[in-house]
C-alpha positions as CSV (number, residue, x, y, z in Angstrom):
1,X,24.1,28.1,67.1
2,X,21.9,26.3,64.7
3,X,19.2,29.0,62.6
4,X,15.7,28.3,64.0
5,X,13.3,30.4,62.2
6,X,9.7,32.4,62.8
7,X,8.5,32.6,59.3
8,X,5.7,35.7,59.3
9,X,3.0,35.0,56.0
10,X,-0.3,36.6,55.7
11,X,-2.2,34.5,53.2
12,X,-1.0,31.0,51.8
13,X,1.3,32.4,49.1
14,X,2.7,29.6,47.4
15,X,1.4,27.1,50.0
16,X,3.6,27.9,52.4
17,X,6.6,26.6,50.4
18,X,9.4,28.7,53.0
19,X,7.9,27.3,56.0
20,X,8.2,23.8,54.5
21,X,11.9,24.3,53.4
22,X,12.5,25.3,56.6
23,X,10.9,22.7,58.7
24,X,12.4,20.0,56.4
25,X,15.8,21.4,57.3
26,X,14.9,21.4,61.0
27,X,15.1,24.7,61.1
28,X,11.7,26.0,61.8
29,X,10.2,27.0,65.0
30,X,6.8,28.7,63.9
31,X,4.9,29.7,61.1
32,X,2.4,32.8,61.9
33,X,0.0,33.2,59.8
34,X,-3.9,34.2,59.1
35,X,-6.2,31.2,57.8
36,X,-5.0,27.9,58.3
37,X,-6.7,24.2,59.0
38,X,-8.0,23.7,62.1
39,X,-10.1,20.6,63.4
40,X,-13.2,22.6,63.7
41,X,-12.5,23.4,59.6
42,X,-15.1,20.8,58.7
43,X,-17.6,22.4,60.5
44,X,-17.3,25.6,58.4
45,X,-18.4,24.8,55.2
46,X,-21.8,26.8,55.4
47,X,-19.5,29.7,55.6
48,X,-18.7,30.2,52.0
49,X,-16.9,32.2,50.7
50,X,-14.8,32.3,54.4
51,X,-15.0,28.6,54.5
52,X,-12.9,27.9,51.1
53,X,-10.1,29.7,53.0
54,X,-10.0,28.4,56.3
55,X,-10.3,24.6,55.2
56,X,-7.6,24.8,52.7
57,X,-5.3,26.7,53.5
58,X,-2.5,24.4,55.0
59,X,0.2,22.4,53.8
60,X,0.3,18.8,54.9
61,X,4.1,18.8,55.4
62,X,3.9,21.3,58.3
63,X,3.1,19.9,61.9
64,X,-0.3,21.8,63.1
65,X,1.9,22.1,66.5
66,X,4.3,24.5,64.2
67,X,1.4,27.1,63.4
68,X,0.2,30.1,65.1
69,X,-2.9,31.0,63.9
70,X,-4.9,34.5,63.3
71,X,-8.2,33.8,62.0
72,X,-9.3,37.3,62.6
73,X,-6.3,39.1,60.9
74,X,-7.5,36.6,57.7
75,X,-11.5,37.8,57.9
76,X,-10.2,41.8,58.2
77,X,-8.2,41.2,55.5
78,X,-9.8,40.3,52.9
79,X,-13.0,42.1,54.0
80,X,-11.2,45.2,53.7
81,X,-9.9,44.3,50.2
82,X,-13.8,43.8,49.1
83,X,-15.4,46.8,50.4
84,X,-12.1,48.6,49.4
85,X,-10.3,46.9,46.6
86,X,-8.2,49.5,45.4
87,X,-7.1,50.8,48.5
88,X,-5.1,47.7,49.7
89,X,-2.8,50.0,52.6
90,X,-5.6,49.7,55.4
91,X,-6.4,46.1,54.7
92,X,-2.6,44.8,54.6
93,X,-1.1,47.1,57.5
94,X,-3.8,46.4,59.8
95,X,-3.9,42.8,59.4
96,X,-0.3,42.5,59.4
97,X,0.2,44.7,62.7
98,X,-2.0,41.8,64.4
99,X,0.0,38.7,62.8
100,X,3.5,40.9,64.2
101,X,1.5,40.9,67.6
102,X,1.2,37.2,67.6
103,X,5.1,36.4,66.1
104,X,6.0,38.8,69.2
105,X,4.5,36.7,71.6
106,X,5.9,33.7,69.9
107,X,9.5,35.1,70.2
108,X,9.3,36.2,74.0
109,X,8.0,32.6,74.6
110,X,10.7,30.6,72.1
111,X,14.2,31.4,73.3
112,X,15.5,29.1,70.0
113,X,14.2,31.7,67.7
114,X,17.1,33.9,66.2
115,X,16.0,34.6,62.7
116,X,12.8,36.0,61.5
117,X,11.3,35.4,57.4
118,X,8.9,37.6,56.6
119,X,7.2,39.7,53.5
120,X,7.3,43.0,52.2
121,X,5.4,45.6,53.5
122,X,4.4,43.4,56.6
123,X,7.5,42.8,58.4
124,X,7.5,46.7,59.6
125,X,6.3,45.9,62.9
126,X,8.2,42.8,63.8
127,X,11.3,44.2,62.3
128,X,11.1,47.3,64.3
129,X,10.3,45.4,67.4
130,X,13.2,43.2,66.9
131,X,15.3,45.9,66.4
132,X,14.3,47.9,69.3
133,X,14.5,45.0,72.3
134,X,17.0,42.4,73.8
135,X,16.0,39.2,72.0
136,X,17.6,36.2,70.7
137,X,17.0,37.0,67.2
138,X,19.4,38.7,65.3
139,X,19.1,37.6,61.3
140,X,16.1,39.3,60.0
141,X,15.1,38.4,56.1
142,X,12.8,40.1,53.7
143,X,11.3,38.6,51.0
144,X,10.4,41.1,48.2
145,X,7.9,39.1,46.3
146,X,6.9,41.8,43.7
147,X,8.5,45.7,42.2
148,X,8.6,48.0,44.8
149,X,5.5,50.3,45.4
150,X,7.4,53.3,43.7
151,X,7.4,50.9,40.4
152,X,4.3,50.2,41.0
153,X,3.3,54.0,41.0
154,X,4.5,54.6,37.9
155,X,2.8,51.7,36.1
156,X,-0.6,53.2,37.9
157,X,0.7,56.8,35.9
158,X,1.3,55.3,32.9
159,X,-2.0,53.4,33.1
160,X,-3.9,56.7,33.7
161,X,-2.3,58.1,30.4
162,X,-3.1,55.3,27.9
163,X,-6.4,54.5,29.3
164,X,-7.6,58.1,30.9
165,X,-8.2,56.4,34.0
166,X,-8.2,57.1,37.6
167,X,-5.5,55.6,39.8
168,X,-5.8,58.2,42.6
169,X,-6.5,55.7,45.3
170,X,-4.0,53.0,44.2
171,X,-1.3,55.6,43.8
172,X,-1.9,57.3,47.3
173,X,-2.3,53.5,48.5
174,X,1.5,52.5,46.9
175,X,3.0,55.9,48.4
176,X,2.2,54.8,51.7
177,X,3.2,51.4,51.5
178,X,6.5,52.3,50.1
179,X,7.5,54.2,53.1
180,X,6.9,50.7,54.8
181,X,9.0,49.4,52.3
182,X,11.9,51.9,52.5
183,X,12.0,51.0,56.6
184,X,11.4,47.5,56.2
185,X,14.9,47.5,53.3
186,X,16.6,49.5,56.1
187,X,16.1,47.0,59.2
188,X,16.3,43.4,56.8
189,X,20.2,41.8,57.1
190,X,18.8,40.3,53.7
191,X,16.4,40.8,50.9
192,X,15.6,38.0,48.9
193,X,14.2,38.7,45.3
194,X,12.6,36.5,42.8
195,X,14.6,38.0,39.6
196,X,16.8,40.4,38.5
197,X,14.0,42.9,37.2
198,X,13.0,43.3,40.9
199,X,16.1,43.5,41.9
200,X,17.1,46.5,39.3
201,X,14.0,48.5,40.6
202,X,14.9,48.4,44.0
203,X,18.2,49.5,43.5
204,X,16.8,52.1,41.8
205,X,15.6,53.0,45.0
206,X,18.7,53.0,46.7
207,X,19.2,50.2,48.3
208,X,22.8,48.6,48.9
209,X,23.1,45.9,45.7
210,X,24.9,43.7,48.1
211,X,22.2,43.2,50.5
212,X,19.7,41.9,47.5
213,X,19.5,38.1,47.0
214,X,18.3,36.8,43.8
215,X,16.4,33.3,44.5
216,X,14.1,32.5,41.4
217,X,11.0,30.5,42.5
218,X,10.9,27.4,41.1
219,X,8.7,25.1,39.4
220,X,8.3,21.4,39.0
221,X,6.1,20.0,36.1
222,X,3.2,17.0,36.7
223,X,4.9,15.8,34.2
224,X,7.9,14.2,33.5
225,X,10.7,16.0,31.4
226,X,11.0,12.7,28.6
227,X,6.8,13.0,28.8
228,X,7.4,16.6,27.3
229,X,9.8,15.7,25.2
230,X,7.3,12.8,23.8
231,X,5.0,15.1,23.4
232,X,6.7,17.9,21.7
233,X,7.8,15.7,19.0
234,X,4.4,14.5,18.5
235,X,3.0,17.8,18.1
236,X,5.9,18.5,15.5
237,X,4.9,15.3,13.8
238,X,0.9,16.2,13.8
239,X,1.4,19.9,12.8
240,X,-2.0,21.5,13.3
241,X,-3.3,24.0,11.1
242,X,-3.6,26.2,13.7
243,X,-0.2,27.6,16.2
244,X,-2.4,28.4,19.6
245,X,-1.1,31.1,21.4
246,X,-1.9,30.7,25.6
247,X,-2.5,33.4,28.2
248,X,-2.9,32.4,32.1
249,X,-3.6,35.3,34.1
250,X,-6.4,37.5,34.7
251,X,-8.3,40.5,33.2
252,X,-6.2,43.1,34.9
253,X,-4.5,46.0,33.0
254,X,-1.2,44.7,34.6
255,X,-1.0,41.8,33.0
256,X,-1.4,43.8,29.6
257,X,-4.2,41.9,28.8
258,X,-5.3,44.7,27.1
259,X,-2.0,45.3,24.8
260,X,-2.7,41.4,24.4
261,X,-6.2,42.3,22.6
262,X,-4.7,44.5,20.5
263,X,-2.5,41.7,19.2
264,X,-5.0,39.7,18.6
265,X,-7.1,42.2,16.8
266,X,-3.8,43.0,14.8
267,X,-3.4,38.9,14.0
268,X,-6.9,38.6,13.4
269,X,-6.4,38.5,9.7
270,X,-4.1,35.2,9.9
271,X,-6.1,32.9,9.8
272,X,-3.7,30.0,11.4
273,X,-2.8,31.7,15.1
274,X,-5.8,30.9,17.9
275,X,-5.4,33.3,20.9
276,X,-6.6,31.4,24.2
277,X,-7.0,33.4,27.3
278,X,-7.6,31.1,30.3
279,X,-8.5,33.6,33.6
280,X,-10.9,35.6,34.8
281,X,-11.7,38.2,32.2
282,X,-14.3,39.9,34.1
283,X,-12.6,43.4,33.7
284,X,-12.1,43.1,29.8
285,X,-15.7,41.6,28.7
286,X,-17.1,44.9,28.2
287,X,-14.2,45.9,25.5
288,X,-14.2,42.6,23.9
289,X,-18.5,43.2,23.4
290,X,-17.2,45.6,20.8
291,X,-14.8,43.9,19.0
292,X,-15.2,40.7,16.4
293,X,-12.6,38.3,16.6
294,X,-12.5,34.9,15.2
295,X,-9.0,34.2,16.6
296,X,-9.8,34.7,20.3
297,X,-11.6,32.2,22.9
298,X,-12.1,33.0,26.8
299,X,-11.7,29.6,28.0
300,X,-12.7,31.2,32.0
301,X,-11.1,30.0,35.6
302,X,-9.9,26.6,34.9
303,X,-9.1,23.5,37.4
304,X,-5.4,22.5,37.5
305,X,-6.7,19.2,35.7
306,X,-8.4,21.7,32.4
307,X,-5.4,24.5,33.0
308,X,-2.3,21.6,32.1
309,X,-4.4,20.6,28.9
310,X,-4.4,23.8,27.6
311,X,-0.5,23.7,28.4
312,X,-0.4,20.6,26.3
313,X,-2.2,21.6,23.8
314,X,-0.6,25.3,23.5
315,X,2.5,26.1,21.1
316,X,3.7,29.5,22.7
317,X,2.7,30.9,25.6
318,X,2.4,34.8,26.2
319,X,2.4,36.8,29.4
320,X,2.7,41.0,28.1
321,X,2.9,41.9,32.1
322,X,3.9,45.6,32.6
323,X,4.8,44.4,36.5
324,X,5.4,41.5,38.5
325,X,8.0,39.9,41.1
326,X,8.5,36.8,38.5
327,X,5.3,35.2,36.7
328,X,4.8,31.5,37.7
329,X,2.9,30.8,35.0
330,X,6.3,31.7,32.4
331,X,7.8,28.7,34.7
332,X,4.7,26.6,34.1
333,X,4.6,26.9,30.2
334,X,8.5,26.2,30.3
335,X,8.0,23.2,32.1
336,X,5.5,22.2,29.3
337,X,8.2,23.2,26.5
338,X,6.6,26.3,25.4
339,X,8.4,29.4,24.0
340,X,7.6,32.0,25.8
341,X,6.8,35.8,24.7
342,X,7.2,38.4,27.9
343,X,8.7,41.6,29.1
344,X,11.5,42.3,30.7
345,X,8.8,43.5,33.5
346,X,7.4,40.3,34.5
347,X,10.4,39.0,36.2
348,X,11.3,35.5,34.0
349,X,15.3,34.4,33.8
350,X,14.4,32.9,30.2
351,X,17.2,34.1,27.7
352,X,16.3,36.3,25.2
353,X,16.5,34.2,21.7
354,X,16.7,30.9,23.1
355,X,13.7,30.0,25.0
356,X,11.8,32.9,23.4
357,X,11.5,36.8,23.3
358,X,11.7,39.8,25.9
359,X,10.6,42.9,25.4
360,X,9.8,46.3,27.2
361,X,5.9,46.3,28.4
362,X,3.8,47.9,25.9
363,X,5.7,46.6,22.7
364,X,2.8,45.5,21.1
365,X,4.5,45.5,17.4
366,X,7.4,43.7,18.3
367,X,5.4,40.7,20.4
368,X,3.4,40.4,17.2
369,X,6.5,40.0,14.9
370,X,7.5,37.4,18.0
371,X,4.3,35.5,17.0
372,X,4.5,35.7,13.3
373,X,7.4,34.2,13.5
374,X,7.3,31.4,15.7
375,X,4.1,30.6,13.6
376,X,6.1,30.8,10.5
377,X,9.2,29.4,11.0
378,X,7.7,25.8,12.8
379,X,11.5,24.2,13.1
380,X,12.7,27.5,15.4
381,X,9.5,27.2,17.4
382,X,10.4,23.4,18.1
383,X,14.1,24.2,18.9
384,X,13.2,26.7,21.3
385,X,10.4,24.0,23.1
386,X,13.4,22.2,23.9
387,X,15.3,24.6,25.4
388,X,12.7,25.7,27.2
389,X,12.2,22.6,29.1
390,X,15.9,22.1,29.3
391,X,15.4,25.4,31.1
392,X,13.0,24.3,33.9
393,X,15.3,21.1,34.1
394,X,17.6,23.9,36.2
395,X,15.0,25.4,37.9
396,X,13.0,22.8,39.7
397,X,11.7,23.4,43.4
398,X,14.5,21.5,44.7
399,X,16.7,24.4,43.4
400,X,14.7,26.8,44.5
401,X,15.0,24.9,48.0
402,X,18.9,24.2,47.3
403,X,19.2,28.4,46.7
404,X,17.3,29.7,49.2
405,X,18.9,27.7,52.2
406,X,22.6,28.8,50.4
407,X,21.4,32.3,51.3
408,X,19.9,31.6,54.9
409,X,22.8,29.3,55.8
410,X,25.6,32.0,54.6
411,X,27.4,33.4,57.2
């Protein structure tokens, strides 16, 4: 019997890009999921901020006919996240319990449908109907896009020691969605990871080793590789006075925005390394009011167009992430032949010493050394460019497609 598949997705997370493999394969029966285009979309425009949503969250390779949509489960959602942002158990369970309600429905209705793709911490209810009743389906996948809750809790309790703060609320929050978790591992034939770090902490947690998949997302440049390659040499041939040193992320304490502050502030003395933070900053401004740099720039949100630029114009990238499933933007700046500085935590496959430097969240000293010395040794920062884009060479989407359909297709 040939896999047809109910793919389960509350938000757009990465466009959709599972359904799509899917469907081009044949293999899809219905995507469920919250927001998506409807022919009434250009009608809602006077309904910013909801509006931004609902008109563009589709993906033009998927048949409209293909999607069941929730617009309610969407509107609860993300309510619940503003009124409530750091309790996110009520806003995800709730909304996900009506998108299982719908992908039930679908499944009585579809005889064809005999595997189900959905995300952690909201396949609970589908799984364990699934698992409970005489249907058709009998392959159920997991995707566990980011560390389990439990890792997550002890980020949260290291956070509350270094910065005295209160994490109460997004503890208890975690705790309770890791007993969906724990259920969800239980019930899944497969768990498909993004990296090994996420893989490590789950295991961790107990779960059988060979029921985890590693698939690593992958990313493929607006650019062309030999365009890269033009322009690193160019940039080698120009050598600015200045090595610029990129950020893409957000304010957040999980990024380790604020470890990267303290690099700067320990840098700010060189006088040839630019820090440039492109995000939304909004939770840091109030620290940086008290500090004087000359070697740091907020550059804010940024289009795609503006974001590339700084791509181009960047010579390493940083991401100091105490947590993440694995950081797109580490796969972006490879793709632009940038050596890349990280932790171990945010989930890249670089290699350590070749397309830059890994290190254990919260090694501030050792990610400066990283930079002094890609800004002082210019030929090692151009070799590892180049194998940095050799990198991303490997791990386009079409391997990501050609990786994930190895696992779904495997007997």
């Amino acid at each position: 019997m040939n896999n047809r598949f109910l793919v389960q997705l509350l938000t757009s997370r990465r466009n959709y890009d599972v359904a799509e493999i899917l469907h081009s394969n044949g293999m899809l029966s219905a995507l469920v999921t919250d927001f998506y285009r409807t022919f009434l979309s250009k009608y809602f425009r006077t309904l910013f901020p909801l509006y931004k949503y609902i008109y563009n969250s589709h993906n033009d390779n998927l048949p409209d006919a293909l999607v069941e949509k929730n617009i309610v489960a969407g509107i609860l959602y993300r309510l619940k996240l503003r009124l409530h942002p750091k309790d996110n158990y009520d806003a995800t369970v709730e909304s996900y319990k009506m998108l299982s309600r719908c992908s039930i429905q679908v499944v009585k209705q579809d005889k064809s449908i005999n595997s189900i793709y959905a995300y952690d911490t909201g396949a609970l209810e589908l799984f364990e109907y699934i698992a409970a009743h005489d249907t058709n389906v009998k392959n159920l996948y997991l995707e566990q896009c980011v560390a389990p809750r439990s890792s997550q809790i002890a980020m949260y309790k290291r956070f509350s020691s270094l910065y005295r703060a209160d994490y109460g609320e997004e503890i208890e929050s975690c705790k309770k969605l890791h007993l969906r978790e724990l259920r969800e591992w239980e019930l899944a034939k497969k768990i498909i990871v993004p990296s090994d770090y996420v893989r490590n902490e789950m295991i961790k947690c107990g779960v059988n080793p060979d029921k985890i998949c590693i698939v690593p997302y992958g990313y493929s440049s607006p650019y062309s590789h030999a365009e890269i390659e033009k322009h690193i040499i160019e940039k080698q041939r120009i050598r600015n006075k200045k090595v610029q040193v990129l950020y893409v992320g957000n304010g957040g304490y999980r990024k380790g925005v604020l470890d990267l502050i303290d690099i700067a502030e320990r840098l700010n003395v060189s006088s040839d390394i630019e820090f440039r933070l492109a995000g939304n900053m909004g939770n840091i401004k109030e620290r940086l009011g008290s500090i004087e740099f000359n070697n740091l720039t907020l550059l804010g949100v940024l289009d795609k167009k503006s974001l590339y630029q700084e791509y181009l114009k960047a010579d390493i990238y940083i991401l100091p992430s105490y947590l993440e499933g694995s950081a797109m933007s580490i796969q972006e700046a490879l793709s632009f032949g940038l050596p890349v500085i990280t932790t171990h935590e945010s989930g890249s496959f670089i290699t350590n010493n070749r397309e830059g430097y890994i290190f254990d969240a919260g090694d501030i000293e050792g990610m400066c050394n990283a930079i002094q010395l890609l800004t002082q040794n210019e030929q090692l920062r151009y070799t590892m460019s180049h194998k940095a884009l050799d990198l991303m060479q490997k791990n386009t989407l079409i391997t990501y497609q050609h990786n994930l359909l190895s696992v779904l297709l495997k007997k």
